[in-house]
Every structure is written in C-alpha cells, then in structure tokens.
C-alpha positions as CSV (number, residue, x, y, z in Angstrom):
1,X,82.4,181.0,106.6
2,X,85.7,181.3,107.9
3,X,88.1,183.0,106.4
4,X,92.2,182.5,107.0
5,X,95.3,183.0,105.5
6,X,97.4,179.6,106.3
7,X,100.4,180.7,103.8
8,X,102.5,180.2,106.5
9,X,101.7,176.7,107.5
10,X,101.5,175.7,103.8
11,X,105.2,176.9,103.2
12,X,106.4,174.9,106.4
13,X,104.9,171.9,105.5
14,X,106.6,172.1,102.3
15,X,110.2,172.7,103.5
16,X,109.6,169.6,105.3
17,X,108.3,167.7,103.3
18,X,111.5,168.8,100.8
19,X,114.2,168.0,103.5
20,X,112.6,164.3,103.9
21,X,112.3,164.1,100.5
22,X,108.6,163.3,101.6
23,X,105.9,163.4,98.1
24,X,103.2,165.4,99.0
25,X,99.5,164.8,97.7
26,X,97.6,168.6,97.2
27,X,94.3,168.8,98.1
28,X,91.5,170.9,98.1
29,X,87.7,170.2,98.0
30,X,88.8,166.7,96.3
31,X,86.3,166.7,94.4
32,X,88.0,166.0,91.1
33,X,90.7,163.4,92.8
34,X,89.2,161.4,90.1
35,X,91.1,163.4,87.6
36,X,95.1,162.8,86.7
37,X,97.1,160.2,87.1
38,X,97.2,157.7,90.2
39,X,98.4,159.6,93.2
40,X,100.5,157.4,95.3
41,X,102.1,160.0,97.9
42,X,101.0,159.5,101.6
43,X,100.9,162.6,102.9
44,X,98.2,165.4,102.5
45,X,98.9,168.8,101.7
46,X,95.2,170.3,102.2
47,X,94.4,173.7,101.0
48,X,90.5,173.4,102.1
49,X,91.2,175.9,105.4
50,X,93.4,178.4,103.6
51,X,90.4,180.5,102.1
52,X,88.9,183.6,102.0
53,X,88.4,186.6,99.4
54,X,91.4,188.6,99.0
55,X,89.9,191.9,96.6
56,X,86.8,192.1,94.6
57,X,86.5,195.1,92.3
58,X,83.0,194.5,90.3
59,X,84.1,198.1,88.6
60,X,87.4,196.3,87.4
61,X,86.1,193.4,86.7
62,X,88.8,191.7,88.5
63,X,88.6,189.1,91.8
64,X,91.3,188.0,94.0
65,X,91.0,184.5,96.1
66,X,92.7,181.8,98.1
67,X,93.2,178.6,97.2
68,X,90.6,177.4,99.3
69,X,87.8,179.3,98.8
70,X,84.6,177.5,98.0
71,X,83.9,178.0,94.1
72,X,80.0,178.3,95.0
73,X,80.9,181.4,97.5
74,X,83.3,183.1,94.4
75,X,80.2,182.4,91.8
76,X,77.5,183.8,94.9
77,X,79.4,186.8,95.6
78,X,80.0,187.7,91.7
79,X,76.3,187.1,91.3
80,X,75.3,189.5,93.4
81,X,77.1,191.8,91.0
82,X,75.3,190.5,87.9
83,X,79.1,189.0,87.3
84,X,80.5,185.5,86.7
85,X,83.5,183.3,85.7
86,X,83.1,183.5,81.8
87,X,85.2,179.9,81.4
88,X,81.8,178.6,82.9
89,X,83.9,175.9,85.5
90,X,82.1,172.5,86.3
91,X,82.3,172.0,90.1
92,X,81.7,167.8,90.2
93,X,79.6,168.8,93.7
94,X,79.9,171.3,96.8
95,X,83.1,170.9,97.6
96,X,84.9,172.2,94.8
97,X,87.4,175.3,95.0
98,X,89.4,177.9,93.2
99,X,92.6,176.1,93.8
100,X,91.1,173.0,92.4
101,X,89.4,174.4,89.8
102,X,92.4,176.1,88.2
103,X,94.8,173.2,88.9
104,X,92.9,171.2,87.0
105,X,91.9,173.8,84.3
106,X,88.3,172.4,83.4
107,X,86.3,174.8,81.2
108,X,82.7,174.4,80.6
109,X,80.3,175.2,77.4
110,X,80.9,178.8,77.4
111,X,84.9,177.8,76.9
112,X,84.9,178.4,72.7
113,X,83.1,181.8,72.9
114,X,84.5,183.6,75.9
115,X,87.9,181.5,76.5
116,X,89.1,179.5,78.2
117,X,90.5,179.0,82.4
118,X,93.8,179.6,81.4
119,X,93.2,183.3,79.5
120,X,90.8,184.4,82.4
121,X,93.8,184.4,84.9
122,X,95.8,187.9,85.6
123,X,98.1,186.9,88.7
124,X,98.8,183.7,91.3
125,X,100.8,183.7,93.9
126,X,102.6,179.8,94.8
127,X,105.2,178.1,96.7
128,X,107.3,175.9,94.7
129,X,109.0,172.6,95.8
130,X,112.3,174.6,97.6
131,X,109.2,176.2,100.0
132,X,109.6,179.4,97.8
133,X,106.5,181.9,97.8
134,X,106.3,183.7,94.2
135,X,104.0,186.0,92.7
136,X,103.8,186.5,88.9
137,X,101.2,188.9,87.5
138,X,99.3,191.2,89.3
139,X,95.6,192.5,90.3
140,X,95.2,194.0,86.8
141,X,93.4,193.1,83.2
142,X,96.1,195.8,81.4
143,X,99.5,193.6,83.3
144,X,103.0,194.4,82.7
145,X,104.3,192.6,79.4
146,X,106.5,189.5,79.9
147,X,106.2,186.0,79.6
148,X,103.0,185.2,81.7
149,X,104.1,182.2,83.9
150,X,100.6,182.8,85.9
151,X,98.6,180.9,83.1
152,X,101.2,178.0,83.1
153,X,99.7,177.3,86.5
154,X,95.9,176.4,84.8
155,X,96.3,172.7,83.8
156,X,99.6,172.1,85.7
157,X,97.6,169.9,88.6
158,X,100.1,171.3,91.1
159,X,103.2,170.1,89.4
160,X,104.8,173.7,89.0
161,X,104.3,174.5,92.8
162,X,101.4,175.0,95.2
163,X,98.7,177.5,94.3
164,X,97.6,179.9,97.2
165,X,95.9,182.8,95.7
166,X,94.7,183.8,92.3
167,X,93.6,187.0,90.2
168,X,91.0,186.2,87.7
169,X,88.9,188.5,85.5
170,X,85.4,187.8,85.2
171,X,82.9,188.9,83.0
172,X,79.4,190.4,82.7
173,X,76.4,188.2,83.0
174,X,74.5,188.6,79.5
175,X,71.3,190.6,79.4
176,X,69.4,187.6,77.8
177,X,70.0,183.9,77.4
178,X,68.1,181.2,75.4
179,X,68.9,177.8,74.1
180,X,67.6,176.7,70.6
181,X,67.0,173.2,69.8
182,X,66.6,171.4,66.3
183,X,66.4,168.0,65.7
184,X,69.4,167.0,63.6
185,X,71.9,163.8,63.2
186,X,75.1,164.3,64.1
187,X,76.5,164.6,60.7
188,X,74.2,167.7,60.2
189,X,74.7,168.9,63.4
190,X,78.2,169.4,62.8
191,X,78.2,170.5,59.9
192,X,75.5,173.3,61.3
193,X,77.9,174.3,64.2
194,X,80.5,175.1,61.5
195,X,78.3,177.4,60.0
196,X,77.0,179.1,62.8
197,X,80.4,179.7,64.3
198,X,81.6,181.7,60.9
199,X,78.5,183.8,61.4
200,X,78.3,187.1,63.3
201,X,76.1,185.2,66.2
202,X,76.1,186.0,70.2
203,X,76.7,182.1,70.8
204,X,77.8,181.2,73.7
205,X,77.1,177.1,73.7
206,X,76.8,174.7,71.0
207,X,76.2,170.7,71.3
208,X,74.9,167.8,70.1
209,X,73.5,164.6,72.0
210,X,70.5,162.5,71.7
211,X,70.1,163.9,68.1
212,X,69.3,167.2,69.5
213,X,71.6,170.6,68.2
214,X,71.0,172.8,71.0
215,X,72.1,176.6,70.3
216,X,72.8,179.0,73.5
217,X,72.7,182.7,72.8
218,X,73.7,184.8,74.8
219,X,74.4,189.1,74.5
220,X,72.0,192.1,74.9
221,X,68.2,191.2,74.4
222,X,67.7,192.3,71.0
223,X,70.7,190.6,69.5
224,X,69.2,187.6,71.1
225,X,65.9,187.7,69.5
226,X,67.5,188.7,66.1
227,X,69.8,186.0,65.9
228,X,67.0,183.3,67.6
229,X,64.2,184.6,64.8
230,X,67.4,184.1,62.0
231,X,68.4,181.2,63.2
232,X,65.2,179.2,64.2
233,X,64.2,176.0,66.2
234,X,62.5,175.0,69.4
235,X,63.1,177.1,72.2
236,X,64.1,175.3,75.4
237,X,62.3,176.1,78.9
238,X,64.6,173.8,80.4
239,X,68.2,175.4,79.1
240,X,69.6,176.3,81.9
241,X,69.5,173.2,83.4
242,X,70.6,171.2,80.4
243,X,74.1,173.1,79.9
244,X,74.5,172.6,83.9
245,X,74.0,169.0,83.3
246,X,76.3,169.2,80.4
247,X,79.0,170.8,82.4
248,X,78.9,168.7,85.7
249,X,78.7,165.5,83.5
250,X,75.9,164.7,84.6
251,X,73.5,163.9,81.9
252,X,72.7,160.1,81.9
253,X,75.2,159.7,78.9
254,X,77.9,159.7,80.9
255,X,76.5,157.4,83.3
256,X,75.5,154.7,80.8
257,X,78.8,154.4,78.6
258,X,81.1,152.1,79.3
259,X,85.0,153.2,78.4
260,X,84.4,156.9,77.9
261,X,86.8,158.8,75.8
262,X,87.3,162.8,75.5
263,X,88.6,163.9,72.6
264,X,89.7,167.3,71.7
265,X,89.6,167.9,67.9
266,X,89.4,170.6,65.4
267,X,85.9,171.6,65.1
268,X,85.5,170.7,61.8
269,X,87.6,167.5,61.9
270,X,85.2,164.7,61.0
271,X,83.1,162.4,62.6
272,X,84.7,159.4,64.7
273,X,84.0,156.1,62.8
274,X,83.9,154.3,66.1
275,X,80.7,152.4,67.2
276,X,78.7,154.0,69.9
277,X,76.7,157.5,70.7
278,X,78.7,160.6,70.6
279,X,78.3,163.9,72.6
280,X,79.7,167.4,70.8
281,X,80.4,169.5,73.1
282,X,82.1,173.6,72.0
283,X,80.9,173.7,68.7
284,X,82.1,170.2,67.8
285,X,85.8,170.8,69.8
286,X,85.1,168.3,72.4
287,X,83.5,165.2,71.4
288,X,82.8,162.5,74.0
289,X,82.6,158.5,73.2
C-alpha cells in the first residue's frame, strides 16, 4: 500500500477554493457520507491518497497517521503488537479511515469503559479555511498543559479545518475476553447494568436487545473468571462477533426498523414509553428506537 504525504496539494486546493469562495465537500473512504447533514458543495476535497503511518511507538503506546490511512491497516499493524484503538471505532466497510473516523467521532461498545474517540487523541495537525497548516498537541500521552484544541477536531465533521494527521494513544489488548448472557426484559436489564457498573467489574460492553443482557469482560484472566463465576449467565461462543455486529450496525435490528432514533441518555434515565423494540447499547447510554 502506498504511502504519500499530499499536504501540499491539500493546502493548494484549499487556497483556491477560499479565493473563489468555492464550498468544498471532505472526503475520505466515504463510507459514512451517510452521516451529517446534506452536503450540497460540488467540489471534492479527497483525503483517500494522502496516507501512510507517520510514528508507531508500541512501547509508548502512542501512533501517528495521515488522514488517509485505511483504519483496517492502523487496527493490523497495532495487532501485531497485541495493541488496539480502546474507543473500539465502527468502520461501516473497507473503506473507512482515520480521518473519517475521527471527523465523525463514532465510538463503539468499549466507549463507557475505556473512553471515548475524543479522549484517545494527543495531537492533529490541519489546514483551516485561510489554507493555514496548524499543529496542536504533540506525539505524547504526558502533553504540555493548555486548552487542548486537538480533541475539538473529534466530532467537528471537518468544520474547524481539514484533518491531515493525528496522534492517538491506544491501548493494550486484554489478556481475556468473554461475553455473558442472561435472559432479561429490558426493564431488568437496565436496572442490572446500573448495578454492575457501580461494581468493581472488568466490563468492557454492556447491552440489551432481543431480551438478551449480554456482559463483556474484559482484563487479566483471572479477574475475568472471578467476575464471570460472581456474576453468572450463559457464556457466548459467538461474542466476538455479536459486539462487531453491534458496532457496524449490522445486526438485523437495524435493518428491520423503520424511523430509527439514537438517543443518548443518562444511564439510568428511564425507559422510553414509545412503541417499538429498543437496543441499549454502553450500559444503557445509548438506546436505539
């Protein structure tokens, strides 16, 4: 896979586009155009050749990549490691990338136990609409103090200027992972989720669809098997593939709703009186209907 730095051309197309006053429409792997508002500018700004792996320092725990670097080669190369991105990012296919990812600022399961895409970033570099190139915050998980304009960049959809690298720290991959399962309606559920989550517990997933809690541990073995014996239920072969579902939507949930609403919520705010199935999804944080 090719690697090049196209900062250059990036910045130019941006000072024109500036001068003629020319709307520009980012894009990456597009493989979340489905995602923000309706985009109605005519020209492309594509990011998808400027890619490549800028640092990786498994000892630091620290990895440094353009914009449009596949997400699947970050999450091979960190694997090889025994490393990942701890905000657990959906990808919505193969074409997905870093720039993308963070623009749009999508966490997955693991978001309520080891943060979110916004608190794993250390440092971006961007242009901004005058064809400026900054950098805020650097290479480092112990950065300089000040306000950390970096993570403003996670959500922002490209609004606060065009993303062409980014620092992020990754994490560890756990020793042991398993998924419990109990069978429980959705007021128990939730009301279960509560109560794990105030307990000293190496979650790292919690959700509830098709009247199923399902419980993801995750840590060294032997808290694993401690907190599975104390906390009980079926365990799941097929785990894995369950929270991968979960993440890239792609449980048959979200195929079969109609209007499908996401709603962000305290987790122990209570159940939607609204007619219709409901997902939880981060210990009851993110409920889909």
């Amino acid at each position: 896979m090719t690697n090049a730095d196209m900062s250059d051309v990036v910045v130019e197309q941006i000072r024109q586009a500036g001068a003629a006053r020319r709307p520009l429409r980012i894009v990456g792997g597009n493989s979340k155009a489905f995602y923000g508002g309706a985009d109605t500018a005519d020209t492309v700004l594509s990011l998808a050749e400027h890619r490549g792996i800028i640092a990786y320092e498994p000892s630091e725990l620290v990895i440094t990549a353009r914009a449009g670097t596949p997400l699947a080669q970050i999450e091979a190369l960190l694997a090889e490691r025994r490393q990942m991105l701890g905000f657990e990012p959906p990808a919505f296919g193969t074409r997905a990338t870093l720039g993308g990812t963070l623009a749009c600022g999508f966490s997955g399961p693991r978001r309520p136990f080891a943060g979110s895409a916004r608190d794993f970033m250390l440092g971006c570099r961007i242009v901004n609409g005058r064809a400026e190139t900054l950098s805020f915050g650097g290479r480092v998980i112990k950065n300089v103090a000040g306000f950390d304009v970096s993570r403003l960049m996670v959500g922002a959809l490209g609004t606060l200027g065009v993303l062409l690298e980014a620092s992020l720290r990754v994490l560890p991959m756990p020793e042991a992972e398993l998924t419990l399962a109990q069978s429980l309606a959705e007021d128990q559920a939730l009301a279960a989720m509560n109560r794990l989550q105030g307990q000293s517990l190496p979650l790292s997933a919690l959700s509830h669809h098709d009247g199923r809690l399902r419980v993801r541990l995750s840590g060294a073995e032997a808290a694993v098997a401690a907190a599975a014996a104390r906390i009980g239920g079926e365990i799941l072969g097929d785990g894995p593939e369950y929270w991968r579902a979960l993440r890239e939507q792609a449980l048959v949930f979200f195929a079969e709703t109609g209007d499908l609403w996401r709603l962000s919520v305290a987790p122990a705010a209570l159940l939607s009186a609204l007619p219709g199935r409901q997902l939880l999804d981060w210990g009851g944080a993110l409920r889909w209907l």
